[in-house]
C-alpha positions, 0 to 999 in steps of 0.5 A: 172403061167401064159404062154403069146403066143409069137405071141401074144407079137410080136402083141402087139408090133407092134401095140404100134409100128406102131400105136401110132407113126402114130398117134402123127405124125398126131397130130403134123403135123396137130398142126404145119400146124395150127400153120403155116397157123395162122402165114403165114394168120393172117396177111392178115386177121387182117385187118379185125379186128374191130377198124382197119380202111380201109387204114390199110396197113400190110407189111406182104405180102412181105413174099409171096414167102417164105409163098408159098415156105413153103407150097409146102415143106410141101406138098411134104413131106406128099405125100412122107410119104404116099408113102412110109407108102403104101410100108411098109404095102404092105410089111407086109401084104407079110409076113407069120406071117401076114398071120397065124395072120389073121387066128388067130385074126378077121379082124377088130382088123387091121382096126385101122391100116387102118383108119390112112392110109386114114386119112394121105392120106386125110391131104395130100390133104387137105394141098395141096389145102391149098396151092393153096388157100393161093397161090391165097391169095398171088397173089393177096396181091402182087397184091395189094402190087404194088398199096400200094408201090406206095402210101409209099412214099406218107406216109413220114411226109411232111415239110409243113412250115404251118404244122410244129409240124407233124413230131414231132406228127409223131414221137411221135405216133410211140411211143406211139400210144398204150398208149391210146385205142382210136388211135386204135378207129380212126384207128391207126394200127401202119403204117406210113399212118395212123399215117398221115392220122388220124394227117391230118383228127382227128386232125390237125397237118398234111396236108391232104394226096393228094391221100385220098378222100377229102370230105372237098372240097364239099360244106357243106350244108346250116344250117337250120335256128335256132329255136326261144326262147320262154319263159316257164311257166311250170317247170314240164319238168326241174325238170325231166331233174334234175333227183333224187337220190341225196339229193343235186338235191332233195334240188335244185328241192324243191327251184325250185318248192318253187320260181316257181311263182316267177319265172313266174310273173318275166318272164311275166315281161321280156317279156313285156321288151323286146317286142317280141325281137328275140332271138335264141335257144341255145342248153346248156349242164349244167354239175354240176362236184361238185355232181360227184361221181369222185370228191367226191360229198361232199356236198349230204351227208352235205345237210340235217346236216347243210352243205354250200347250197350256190352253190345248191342255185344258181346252181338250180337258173341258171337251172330255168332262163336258162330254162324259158328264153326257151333254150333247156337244158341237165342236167349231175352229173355224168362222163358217162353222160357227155361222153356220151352227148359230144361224148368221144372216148373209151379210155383215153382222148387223142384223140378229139371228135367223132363228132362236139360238139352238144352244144352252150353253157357249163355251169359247174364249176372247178371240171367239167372243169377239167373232161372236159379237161381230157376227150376231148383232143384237142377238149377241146382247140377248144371248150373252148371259149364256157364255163362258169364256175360257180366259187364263189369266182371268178378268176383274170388274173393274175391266168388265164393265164398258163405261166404268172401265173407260171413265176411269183408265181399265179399258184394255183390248181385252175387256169392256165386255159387260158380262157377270165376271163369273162367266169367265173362266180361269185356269187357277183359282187366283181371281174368285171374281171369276169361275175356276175352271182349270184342267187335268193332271195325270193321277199316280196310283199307289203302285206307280207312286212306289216306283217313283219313290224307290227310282228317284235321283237325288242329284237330278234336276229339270229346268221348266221351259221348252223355248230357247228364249226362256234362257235368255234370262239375264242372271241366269249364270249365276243360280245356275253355277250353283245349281251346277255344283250339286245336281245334273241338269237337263233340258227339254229346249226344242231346236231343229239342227243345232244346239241353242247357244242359250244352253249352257255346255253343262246342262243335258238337252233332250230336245223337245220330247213326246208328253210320255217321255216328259213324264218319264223324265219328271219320274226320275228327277228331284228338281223341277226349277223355273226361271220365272217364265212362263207363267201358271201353266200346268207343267209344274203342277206334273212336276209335283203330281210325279214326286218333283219339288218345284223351285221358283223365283219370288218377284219383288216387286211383284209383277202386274200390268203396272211394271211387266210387259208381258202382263200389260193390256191383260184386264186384271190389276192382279199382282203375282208374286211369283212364277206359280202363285197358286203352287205357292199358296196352295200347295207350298213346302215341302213340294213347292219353294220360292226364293229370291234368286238374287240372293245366292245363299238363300238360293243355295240354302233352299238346293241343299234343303230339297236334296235332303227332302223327301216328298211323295207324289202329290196333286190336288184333288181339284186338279184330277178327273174326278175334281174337274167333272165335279166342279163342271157339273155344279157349274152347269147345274146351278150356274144361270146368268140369264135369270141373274140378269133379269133379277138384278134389272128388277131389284136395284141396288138402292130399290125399296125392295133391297132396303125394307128387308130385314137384315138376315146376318147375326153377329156372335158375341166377341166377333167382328164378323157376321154370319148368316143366321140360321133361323133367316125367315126366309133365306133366298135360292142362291148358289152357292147356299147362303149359310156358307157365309160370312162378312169381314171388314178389310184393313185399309190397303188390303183387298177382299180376296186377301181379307177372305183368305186371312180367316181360311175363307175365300171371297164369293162375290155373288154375297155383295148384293145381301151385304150391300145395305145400310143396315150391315154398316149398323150390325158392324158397329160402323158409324155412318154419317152418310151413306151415298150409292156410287158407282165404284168396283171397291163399294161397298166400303167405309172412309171412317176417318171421315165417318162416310159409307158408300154402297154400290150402284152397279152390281156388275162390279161387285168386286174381290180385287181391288184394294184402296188407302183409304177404304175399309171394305165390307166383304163376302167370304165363304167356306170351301171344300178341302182340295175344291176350292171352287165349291163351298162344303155343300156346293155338290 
């Protein structure tokens, strides 16, 4: 057994006794100190904190003499525990016990006892100089407290009648401030004051504080004279500012390169044109948001299995023109790259750029558009008027403008933008309402239009369409037996091991083919057919540009977002009547002809008719490198939807300074129609000119996109706002009973069976679509170049 000395476990007792305890009180003190100091100085030191702004005003300073208070209770109590750990270890070192245990035990075993003394008496001091720097600390934060007071009153959402959506901002910023990082990257810190001062300088909701430095007033600095465009000839640059790494942006690089001589001789022949004319340099930035990879990019992966290239095609068209006309270019596909180059704050997208936008002019579609509205916040409404959207199958009033497309059934996931209509851009002129921006379709010289004459096969016939589904078309059997009978036909179906069970056995498949081969192909044949889909892509326009006459099917009725699936949701009531409309209208027979193809003996007749036809390669001069660099720099030079905007906000419809005019038309002798006059006292800048003009009034049922084009004219809607007066009604010899300003996208317009005029309210829907069985409308049509119709006669 065992025996243990009983000093031996008194020792050992007061050693867990006396030293354990010292320590964790030390520890808790010294973590509670921490603690306090954290609590007492974070706010003091937060300001500090990166993203916090240097108006930041904390309210944590009026707890100074409580925080001061606090640090001096501490310190007092330290000492006294000190002072009396001193007594206690006098006391013991007194004792016999403490004696006959130093005789026994070295001394060093007790040095642990005295170490902890020291270190008590070491926090006790360093607490207590604490206490003096936080004591400064707080003096002077009250110090500066008094300053700030006297600004807090300043720091109220003033009632300004000219600011009067600030409190309301106000109040929706203390709730939600947090809700975006981006606040928080202006400075926002949760204080009245800086929820003011960033509603009166990031945004502009509030009035400037009075008390804030006003930079504003300075006088800004003159803008440096802007460069001068200078036509380009080597495309080497544009096709590194494309970039790679995408089959699509491979495709449009390919097409760029393939019309590159093209391009170079049509520009040698705008600048004989224009004759040194100025014209200044636009810093662009072309955001294509279809190829994103957050909208999905769909079209990459289809571009080498037959998949639509209609969009690439032009997309790589406008890249080249803009490019060549000598404008300074930046080329996006991708979100972060137009954050970037548009200066987005870190955050969600509520707050406005970081600085003022860089770029003249945008051009992107509806999938950029809408990146660009999420992601600019209110910068998005003030730079807008500088987009163009590349829109295919283009947008009407009626859908454009938010409210009215809502309160009356044309809201779609499409529209509801607000922009001017022109802003959007089409692929074919079929909606005047909108910019014609088109593309590029390669041009025969006469030496190749020879070859293709002399080399043509009669018999031969190619069927538009690269993706099996388009054979799908139920009735397909029928017109094709008959085409059968008198022409070998050919496909171009894409497939990857097998024959599409689509294809007839009788018709030659090539496969999906390079575009130089297709050419070669539509080099040889007579026909080109169409089975109704897809619809307006530039395919038969090549057809027709390589000596094919172009075969399509007429749609009765026609299709449109009312009875065809593929046209609903799309903001456009727009009736087409068949596949191509524009080929039909404005190229028409002999080298486009549209049939019924239900009705086989019209089918048949036409087959015969086309093989005893001989036509010659033709292309529209729109539709060539020359006519699309033209028609863009006239665009670009004369097209200002900024200035238009401020213009229409000063001069209302209905204003005393649109109604106290003079009207400006004539009307001739044995006319229905007005013309602009020639001796107009003072005729405004507008583009296109306003002699160019003319006003017709449509039948009931017809819109005056038809009216204009009944009179070899085509509808401009940038005229409604000179005709949209009472007085036009009187030269027109119209009576009018009444006359009432409404909004409505067919006004201006008479009810004349009840003697009732109405003129329109809201210039945004200015409109050529749209007709009514009760309407006559007045309509605004203009003159166009022969092959340019985008451009009057002296449009250049």
């Amino acid at each position: 057994m065992i025996t243990v000395n009983s000093d031996g476990k008194i020792m050992v007792r007061r050693c867990l006794v006396t030293l354990r305890p010292f320590r964790i009180f030390v520890l808790g003190i010294g973590f509670f100190t921490l603690c306090f100091l954290m609590t007492s100085l974070g706010g003091q030191f937060s300001a500090k904190r990166l993203g916090d702004s240097p108006f930041t005003i904390r309210t944590e300073v009026m707890g100074a003499l409580e925080s001061r208070g606090v640090l001096r209770k501490m310190s007092d109590m330290l000492e006294m525990m000190v002072k009396r750990m001193d007594v206690l270890a006098r006391l013991e070192n007194s004792t016999d016990f403490r004696k006959g245990e130093e005789a026994h035990y070295p001394v060093d075993r007790f040095q642990p006892a005295v170490g902890l003394m020291e270190r008590i008496q070491a926090i006790a001091q360093n607490v207590s100089d604490i206490a003096i720097k936080v004591d400064q600390i707080l003096r002077n934060s009250l110090m500066n407290g008094k300053v700030v007071e006297g600004r807090r009153d300043q720091c109220e959402a003033p009632r300004d009648p000219k600011y009067p959506d600030c409190s309301g901002k106000v109040e929706w910023m203390r709730a939600r401030w947090t809700s975006d990082p981006c606040y928080a990257f202006f400075g926002v810190d949760g204080t009245e004051c800086s929820f003011l001062i960033y509603l009166s300088e990031v945004e502009w909701f509030c009035p400037p504080l009075p008390w804030r430095n006003q930079t504003a007033a300075l006088p800004s600095p003159k803008p440096l004279p802007k460069a001068q465009a200078a036509f380009r000839s080597d495309l080497s640059y544009l096709l590194e500012l494309i970039g790679s790494g995408k089959e699509s942006l491979i495709f449009m690089k390919k097409r760029i390169r393939h019309l590159a001589m093209q391009w170079i001789l049509a520009t040698r022949r705008l600048e004989q044109k224009l004759k040194g004319r100025r014209r200044d340099q636009k810093q662009i930035l072309v955001h294509i948001g279809f190829l994103t990879e957050e909208s999905g990019d769909v079209f990459s992966p289809r571009v080498l299995k037959g998949g639509p290239l209609g969009e690439m095609v032009q997309w790589a068209d406008i890249l080249a023109a803009l490019f060549i006309l000598g404008h300074s270019l930046k080329v996006t596909v991708s979100l972060k790259e137009l954050q970037s180059n548009l200066g987005v704050p870190p955050g969600r997208g509520n707050c406005p750029l970081t600085i003022p936008l860089p770029f003249d002019l945008i051009y992107t579609d509806y999938h950029g558009l809408q990146q660009m509205k999420q992601h600019m916040g209110l910068s998005f409404k003030k730079y807008r008027c500088r987009v163009r959207v590349i829109d295919t199958f283009g947008t009407e009033p009626a859908y454009n403008h938010e409210e009215y497309a809502t309160l009356h059934g044309y809201r779609t996931n499409w529209g509801y933008w607000n922009l001017n209509p022109k802003q959007f851009m089409t692929m074919f002129p079929h909606t005047p309402d909108n910019s014609f921006m088109g593309f590029v379709s390669e041009e025969l010289n006469e030496t190749e239009k020879q070859f293709i004459k002399s080399n043509k096969v009669s018999n031969m016939a190619v069927v538009y369409g690269k993706e099996a589904s388009i054979w799908k078309l139920q009735g397909k059997e029928k017109f094709l037996a008959i085409l059968n009978k008198y022409m070998e036909i050919h496909g171009t179906v894409y497939y990857e091991t097998q024959r599409p069970p689509e294809v007839p056995a009788f018709v030659k498949n090539h496969g999906l083919l390079p575009q130089h081969e297709f050419q070669q192909l539509l080099r040889k044949a007579k026909l080109f057919i169409g089975f109704g889909f897809p619809y307006e892509g530039p395919a038969p326009l090549e057809a027709i540009a390589n000596g094919c006459v172009f075969l399509q099917s007429r749609f009765n009725p026609p299709h449109s977002s009312l009875n065809h699936e593929f046209f609903r949701g799309k903001p456009t009531s727009r009736e087409v009547s068949s596949q191509h409309p524009y080929v039909e209208d404005f190229i028409g027979k002999p080298h486009v002809w549209t049939v019924d193809y239900n009705n086989s003996e019209e089918f048949e007749a036409a087959i015969k008719a086309i093989m005893r036809t001989k036509v010659d390669p033709y292309l529209p001069y729109e539709y060539t490198c020359e006519g699309m660099l033209e028609r863009i720099h006239a665009y670009i030079q004369h097209q200002d939807f900024c200035a238009g905007a401020a213009a229409s906000l000063s001069a209302k419809p209905g204003s005393h300074a649109m109604q106290s005019s003079l009207s400006p038309f004539t009307l001739l002798p044995n006319a229905s129609h007005l013309m602009w006059a020639r001796n107009a006292s003072s005729s405004p800048q507008a583009w296109p000119p306003m002699n160019s003009m003319q006003v017709w009034v449509s039948e009931v049922r017809r819109a005056c996109t038809e009216t204009c084009q009944e009179h070899g004219l085509v509808c401009e809607p940038t005229f409604f706002k000179f005709l949209n007066k009472k007085d036009v009604f009187l030269q027109l010899n119209i009576a009018c009973d009444s006359t009432e300003y409404e909004m409505n996208h067919l006004y201006p317009a008479v009810a004349e069976n009840v003697r009732e005029c109405y003129l329109q309210k809201e210039p945004l829907l200015y409109s050529c679509a749209g007709y009514s069985t009760k309407y006559r409308r007045l309509c605004p049509c203009r003159d166009y170049r022969k092959g340019q119709v985008a451009l009057c006669r002296d449009c250049l």
